[in-house]
N, C-alpha and C positions, 0 to 999 in steps of 0.2 A: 579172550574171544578170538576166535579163528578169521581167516583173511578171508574175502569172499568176493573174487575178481571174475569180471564178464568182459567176455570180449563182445565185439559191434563183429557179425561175419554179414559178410556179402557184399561187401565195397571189393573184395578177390576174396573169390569161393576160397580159393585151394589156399590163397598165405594165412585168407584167417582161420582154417583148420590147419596149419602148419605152426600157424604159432599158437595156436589152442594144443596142439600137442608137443609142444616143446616148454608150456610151461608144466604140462603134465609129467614130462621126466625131469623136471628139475633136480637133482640130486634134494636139493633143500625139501622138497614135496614129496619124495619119494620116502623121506624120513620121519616125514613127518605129514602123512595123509590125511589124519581126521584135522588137521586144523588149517587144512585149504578147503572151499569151497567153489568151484570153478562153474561157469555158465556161459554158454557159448550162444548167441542170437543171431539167428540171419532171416528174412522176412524176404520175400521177391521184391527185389530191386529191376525195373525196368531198363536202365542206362548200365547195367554191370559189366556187359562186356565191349563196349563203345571208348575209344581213347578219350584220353582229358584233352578236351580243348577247346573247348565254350564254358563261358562263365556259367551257363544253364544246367551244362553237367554238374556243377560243383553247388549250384542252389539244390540239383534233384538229392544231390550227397547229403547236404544240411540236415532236407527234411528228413531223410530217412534215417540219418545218427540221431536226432531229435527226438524223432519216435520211440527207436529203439534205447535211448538214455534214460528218457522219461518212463519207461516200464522198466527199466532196474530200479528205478527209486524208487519203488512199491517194493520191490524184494528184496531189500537189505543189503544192497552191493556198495563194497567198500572201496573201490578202485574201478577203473574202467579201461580198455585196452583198444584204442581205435589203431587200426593195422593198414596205415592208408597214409600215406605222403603228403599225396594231394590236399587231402581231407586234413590235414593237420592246419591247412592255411584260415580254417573257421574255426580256429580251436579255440581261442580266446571268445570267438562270438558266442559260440557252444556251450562253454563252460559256464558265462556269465548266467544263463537259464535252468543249469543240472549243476543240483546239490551233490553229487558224487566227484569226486578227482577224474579224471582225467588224464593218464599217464602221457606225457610229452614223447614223444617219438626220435625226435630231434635230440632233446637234452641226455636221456638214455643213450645215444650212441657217439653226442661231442664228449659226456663224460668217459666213457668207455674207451674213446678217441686220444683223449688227452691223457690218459694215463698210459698209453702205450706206446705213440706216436709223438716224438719234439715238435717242437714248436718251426713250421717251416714247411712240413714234409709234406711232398709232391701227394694228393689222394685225386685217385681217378673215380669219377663219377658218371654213374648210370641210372639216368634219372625219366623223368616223362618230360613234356614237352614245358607243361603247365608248371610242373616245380622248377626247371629251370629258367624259364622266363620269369617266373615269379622272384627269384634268385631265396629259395626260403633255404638254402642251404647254407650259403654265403653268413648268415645270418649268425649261424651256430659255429661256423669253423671260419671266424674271420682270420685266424693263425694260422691256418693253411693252404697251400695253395692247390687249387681245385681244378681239374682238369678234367674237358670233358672232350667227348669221342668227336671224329669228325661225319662220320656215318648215323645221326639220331635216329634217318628214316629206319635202319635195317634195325634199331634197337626197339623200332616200337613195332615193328612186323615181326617180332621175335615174342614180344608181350601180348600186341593183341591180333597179329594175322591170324587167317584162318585153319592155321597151324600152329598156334600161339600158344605161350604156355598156360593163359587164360583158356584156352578151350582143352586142358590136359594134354598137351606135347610138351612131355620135357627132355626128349632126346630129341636126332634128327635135326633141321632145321633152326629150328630156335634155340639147342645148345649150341652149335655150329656157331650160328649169327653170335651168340653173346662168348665164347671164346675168342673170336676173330675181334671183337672192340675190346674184349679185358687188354689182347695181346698190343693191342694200337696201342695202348694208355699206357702199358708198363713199356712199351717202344719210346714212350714220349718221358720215359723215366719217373714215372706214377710209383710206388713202392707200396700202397696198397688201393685195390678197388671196395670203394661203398657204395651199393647198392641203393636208390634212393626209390625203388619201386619193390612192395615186398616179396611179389613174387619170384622174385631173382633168390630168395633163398631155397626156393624150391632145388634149383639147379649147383647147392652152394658144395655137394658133393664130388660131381663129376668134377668140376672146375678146379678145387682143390685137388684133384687128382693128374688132374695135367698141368699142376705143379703153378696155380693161379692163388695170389696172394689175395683173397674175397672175404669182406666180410658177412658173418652171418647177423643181419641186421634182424631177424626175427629173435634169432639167441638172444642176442643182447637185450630186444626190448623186454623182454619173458623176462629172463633173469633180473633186469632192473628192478622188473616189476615187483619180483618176489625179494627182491633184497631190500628196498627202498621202502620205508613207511608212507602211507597214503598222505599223507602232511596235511596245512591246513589252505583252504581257497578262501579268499574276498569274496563275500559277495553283499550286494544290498542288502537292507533290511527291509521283508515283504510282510504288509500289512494283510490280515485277513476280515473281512468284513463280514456280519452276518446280515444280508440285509434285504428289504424287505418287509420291516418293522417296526415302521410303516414304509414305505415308497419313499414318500418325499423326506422325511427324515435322518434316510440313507445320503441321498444326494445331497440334502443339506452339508451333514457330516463327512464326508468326501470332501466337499466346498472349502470347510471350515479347515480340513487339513492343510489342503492348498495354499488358502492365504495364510495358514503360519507357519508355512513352511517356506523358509529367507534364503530362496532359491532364483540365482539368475538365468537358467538354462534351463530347458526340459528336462533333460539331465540330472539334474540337481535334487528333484521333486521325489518322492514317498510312492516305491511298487507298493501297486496295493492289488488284491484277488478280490471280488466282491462274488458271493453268491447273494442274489439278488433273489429270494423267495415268498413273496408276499402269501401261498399257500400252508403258510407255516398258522396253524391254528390261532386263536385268536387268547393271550395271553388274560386278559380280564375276562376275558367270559370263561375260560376255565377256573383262576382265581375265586373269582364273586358266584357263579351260577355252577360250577363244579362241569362244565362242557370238556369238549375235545382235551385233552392231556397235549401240548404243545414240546414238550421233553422230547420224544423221538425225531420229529420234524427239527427240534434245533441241532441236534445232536448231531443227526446226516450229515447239517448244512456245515457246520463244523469240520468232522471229519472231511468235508469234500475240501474247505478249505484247507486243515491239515496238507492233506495228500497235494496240493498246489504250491504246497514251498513254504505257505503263513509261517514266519515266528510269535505271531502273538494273532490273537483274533480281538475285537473288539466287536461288540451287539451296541447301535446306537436305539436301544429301548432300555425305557428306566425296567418297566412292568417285567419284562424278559429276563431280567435279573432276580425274580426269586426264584427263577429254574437254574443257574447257573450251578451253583454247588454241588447238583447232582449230576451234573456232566461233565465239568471241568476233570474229575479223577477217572475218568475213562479217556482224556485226551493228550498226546502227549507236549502241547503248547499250552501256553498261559492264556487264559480268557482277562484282559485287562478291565476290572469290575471299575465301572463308570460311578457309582453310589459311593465305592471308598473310597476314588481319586479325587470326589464330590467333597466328600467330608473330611479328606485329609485340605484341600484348597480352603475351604471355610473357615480349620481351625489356623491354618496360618495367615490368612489373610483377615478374618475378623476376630479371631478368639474365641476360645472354650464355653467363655459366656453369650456367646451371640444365641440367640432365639429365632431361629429359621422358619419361617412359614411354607411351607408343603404343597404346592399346586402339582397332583398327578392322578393318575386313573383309579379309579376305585379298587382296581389289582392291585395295583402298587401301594394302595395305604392301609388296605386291608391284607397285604401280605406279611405289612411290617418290614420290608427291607430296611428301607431308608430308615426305620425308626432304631432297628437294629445296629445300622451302622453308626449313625451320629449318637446313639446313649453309649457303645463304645468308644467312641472319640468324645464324649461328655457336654455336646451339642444339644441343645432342647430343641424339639421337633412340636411344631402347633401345624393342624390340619382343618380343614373348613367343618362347617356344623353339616349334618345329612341335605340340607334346603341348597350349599353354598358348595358344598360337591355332586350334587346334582347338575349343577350350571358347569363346573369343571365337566362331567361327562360331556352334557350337551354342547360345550365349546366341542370339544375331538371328536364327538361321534354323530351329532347333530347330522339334518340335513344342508344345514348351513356352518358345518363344522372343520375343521380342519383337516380332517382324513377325506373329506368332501372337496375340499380343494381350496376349501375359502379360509384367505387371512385378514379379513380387513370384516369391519360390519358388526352383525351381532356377536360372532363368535370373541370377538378382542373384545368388546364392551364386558358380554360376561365374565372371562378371565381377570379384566380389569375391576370388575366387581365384587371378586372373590380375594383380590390380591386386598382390596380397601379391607375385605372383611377380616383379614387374616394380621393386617396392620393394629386394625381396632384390638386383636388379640393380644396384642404384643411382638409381633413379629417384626425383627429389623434387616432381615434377607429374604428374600424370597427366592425359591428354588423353582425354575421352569422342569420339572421333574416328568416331565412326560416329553419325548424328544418332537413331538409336533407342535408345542407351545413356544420353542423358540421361534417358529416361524412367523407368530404374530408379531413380533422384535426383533426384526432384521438385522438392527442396527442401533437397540438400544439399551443399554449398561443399565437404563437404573428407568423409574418412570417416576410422576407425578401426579399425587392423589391429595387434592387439597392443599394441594402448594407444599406438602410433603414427599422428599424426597428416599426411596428406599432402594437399592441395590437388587437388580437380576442377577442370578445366577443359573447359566447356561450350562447344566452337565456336558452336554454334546462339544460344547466349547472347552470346557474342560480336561475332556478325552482328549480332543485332539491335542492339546498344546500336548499335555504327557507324550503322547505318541511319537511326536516331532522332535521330544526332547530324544525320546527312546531313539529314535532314528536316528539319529542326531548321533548318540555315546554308543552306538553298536559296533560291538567286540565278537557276536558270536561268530565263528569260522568252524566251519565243517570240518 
């Protein structure tokens, strides 16, 4: 597969069309055409032609590389070319949010540096005001010695006066001005000029002709670009949420990530995207009564997550999961199925033989999920009589029910009634199999029904721990 590199333009009209066409003649590109694909983006930038010298200018920078990063990653772009000094000072921050590389600006031109230049040698620098206070050069060529002009004012009335090479003068004036500081810096025994502003390659001809040792700092980043494989970037591991399904089950499940995730800083904690859709049709009543189809509505919600970075999604709805299978192979992340992680925890914590009792929506038992999953893992699955899933409905959908808001009252007495009945079954687990029934159980592992003791099992809780583990061992790098 072919390379497919976009440049960020309008941080400087003319360098990022300068170096948009100096990757276009690359020798290597010109041999080889059909396997570049090249994109150039510039959007009205308000601050474009204003010097760097407020930190406000460099937050207006952010937003607009931000934007413009974020819509490559819908089109397949393998590399990214930010053509801006200044702008490289957020690159770390930048990158941390866009799945795509990032080409370094910096390291493109200390390596190119270093291989031609010992270690020592006098480089004269022509920079902005903001990169060299910043000292971000320093950084990269700590082995050399940097030497900058004593005239800044005339170097930046050369960039951005009103005859500047930013307003298209590149003879005149602003060549004049930037010969007259090459010539100071090679006076001060400099042996070559780097360019720390990209527009200075605009002018990198004339100056080589009156016999100025300048580098072409566009060249070389083009050329890195195309020579260097895109490599791999860190990044967190980003949760996607379908949620919604119900409301407070969502935030429940959020919750539960949190406290198990054995983090001492904000920092530390699980990015997570939530799309947050309680419009998504009503998964038992298309189930049991054959209503709205719920499949296209999750499926969006999905995709939207996709498109936000998610490497896995997670749905904290048991019921939601007999539509899984048929969405999961139109998406290109993993839906992390809460029912199998359900039934793989079971068979290692209680065994093959354990006999699980079944508290969930009449979608969900009449879907057969859960029955599915656990006679593949070889789990016996006991579900209430029609009288004693009835009371499961009226707990979650009641007017006094749990998607109503109430956790305390008749809604727990009935759950708790159905749980006795599912005992008298023979059931030694019980599954809170509808994600609003943990909420009657805040805070409890097992209950008591006649001084008998049987074990909850929290799907939602469930998921999360996997998830945390999943965070936890992530290896994927872009």
């Amino acid at each position: 597969m072919g390379e497919k590199i976009a440049v960020i333009g309008g941080l400087g009209t003319l360098s990022g069309g300068d170096l948009f066409f100096k990757l276009l003649k690359n020798k290597r590109v010109l041999k080889n055409q059909l396997d570049y694909h090249f994109i150039f983006e510039q959007q009205p930038y308000s601050q474009i032609n204003l010097p760097l010298h407020q930190e406000e200018d460099i937050k207006s920078r952010k937003f607009y590389s931000y934007n413009i990063c974020k819509n490559f990653e819908q089109r397949g772009i393998t590399k990214i070319l930010l053509p801006c000094f200044a702008s490289h000072s957020f690159l770390d921050e930048l990158q941390k949010e866009i799945a795509i590389p990032i080409v370094n600006i910096f390291i493109a031109i200390a390596k190119y540096v270093k291989t031609r230049f010992p270690v020592g040698t006098r480089i004269g620098i022509m920079t902005s005001d903001y990169v060299k206070q910043k000292m971000m050069l320093e950084k990269y060529f700590s082995y050399y010695e940097l030497m900058y002009p004593a005239e800044q004012t005339k170097l930046m009335e050369a960039i951005y006066g009103k005859y500047g090479i930013k307003n298209g003068y590149l003879e005149g004036i602003p060549l004049e001005y930037i010969n007259e500081i090459c010539k100071e810096l090679i006076s001060n025994k400099c042996d070559v000029i780097l360019p720390g502003i990209t527009e200075l390659s605009l002018l990198i001809e004339p100056l080589r002709r009156r016999g100025i040792p300048i580098l072409d700092v566009n060249q070389i980043y083009a050329d890195y670009a195309l020579e260097n494989s895109s490599g791999k970037i860190e990044r967190p591991f980003k949760l996607g949420i379908l949620g919604g399904v119900g409301p407070s089950a969502t935030v429940d499940f959020m919750n539960k990530i949190i406290k198990n995730t054995p983090a001492k800083i904000d920092q530390g904690h699980i990015k997570m995207v939530v799309e947050q859709n309680p419009q998504i049709p009503d998964r038992t009543a298309n189930l049991v009564n054959k209503e709205t189809d719920p499949t296209v509505a999750m499926f969006s919600t999905c995709k939207r997550l996709e498109a936000e970075g998610a490497d896995t999604i997670a749905i904290p709805c048991n019921t939601a999961h007999a539509f899984v299978g048929s969405i999961q192979e139109h998406l290109k992340i993993p839906i992390i199925n809460m029912l199998t992680t359900t039934a793989e925890y079971i068979v290692k914590r209680f065994g093959k033989s354990t006999k699980v009792g079944l508290l969930a929506t009449s979608g969900t038992v009449q879907s057969g999920v859960y029955h599915d999953v656990f006679i593949a893992a070889g789990v016996t699955v006991i579900i209430p009589d029609t009288i004693h899933q009835q009371l499961v409905m009226e707990s979650i959908y009641g007017e006094k029910g749990v998607k109503a808001g109430q956790i305390n009252g008749i809604c727990r007495q009935q759950i708790l009634a159905v749980a006795d009945h599912l005992i008298g079954l023979g059931a030694q687990v019980i599954i809170l199999g509808c994600t609003e029934l943990p909420l009657l159980f805040p805070s409890e592992e097992q209950i008591y029904i006649d001084n008998r003791a049987i074990q909850l099992v929290d799907p939602t809780e469930v998921l999360a721990k996997k998830i945390v583990a999943m965070a936890k061992n992530f290896s994927n790098k872009v």
